[in-house]
N, C-alpha and C positions, 0 to 999 in steps of 0.2 A: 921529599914528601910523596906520602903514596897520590896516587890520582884518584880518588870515590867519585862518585857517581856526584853529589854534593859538591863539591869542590868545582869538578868539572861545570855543573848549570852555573853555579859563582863566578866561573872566570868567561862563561859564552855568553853573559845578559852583561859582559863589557865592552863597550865600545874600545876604538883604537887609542882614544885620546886618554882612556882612563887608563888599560893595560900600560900604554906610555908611561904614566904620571907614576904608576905603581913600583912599575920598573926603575924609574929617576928616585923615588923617594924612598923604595923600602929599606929599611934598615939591611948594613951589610948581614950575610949568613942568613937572612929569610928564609924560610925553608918552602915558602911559594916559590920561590925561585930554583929546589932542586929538587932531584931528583923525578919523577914521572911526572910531577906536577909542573916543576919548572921548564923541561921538554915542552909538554905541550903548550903552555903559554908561549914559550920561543915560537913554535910552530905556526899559532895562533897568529901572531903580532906579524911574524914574515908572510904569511899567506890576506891578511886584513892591507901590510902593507902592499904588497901585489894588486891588489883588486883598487886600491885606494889611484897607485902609479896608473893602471890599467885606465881607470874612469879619466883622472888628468888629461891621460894622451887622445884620450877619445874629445875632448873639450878643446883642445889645442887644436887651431887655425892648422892648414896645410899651406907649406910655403916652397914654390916650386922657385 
């Protein structure tokens, strides 16, 4: 699916948990899931996961 401008605010006003759930549930061949559109939600979810691990490790005790 192409990526519009529309599409794009739809998929940035989700959280990681939803992009998750979307990803687990959408019916196979979803076409949220290819092409430009599907890209960037891949991108999305890896870069949300990033920042998610990032915050964790900053909360995690140091153990010499």
């Amino acid at each position: 699916m192409d990526l519009t401008e529309e599409n794009k605010k739809y998929i940035d006003c989700k959280s990681y948990e939803d992009l998750l759930f979307d990803w687990r549930n959408a019916p196979v061949g979803s076409p949220w899931f290819q092409g430009e559109t599907g890209d960037y939600l891949v991108k999305l979810i890896d870069e949300l996961r990033a920042q998610r691990e990032a915050m964790i490790d900053t909360l995690r005790p140091v153990v010499d």
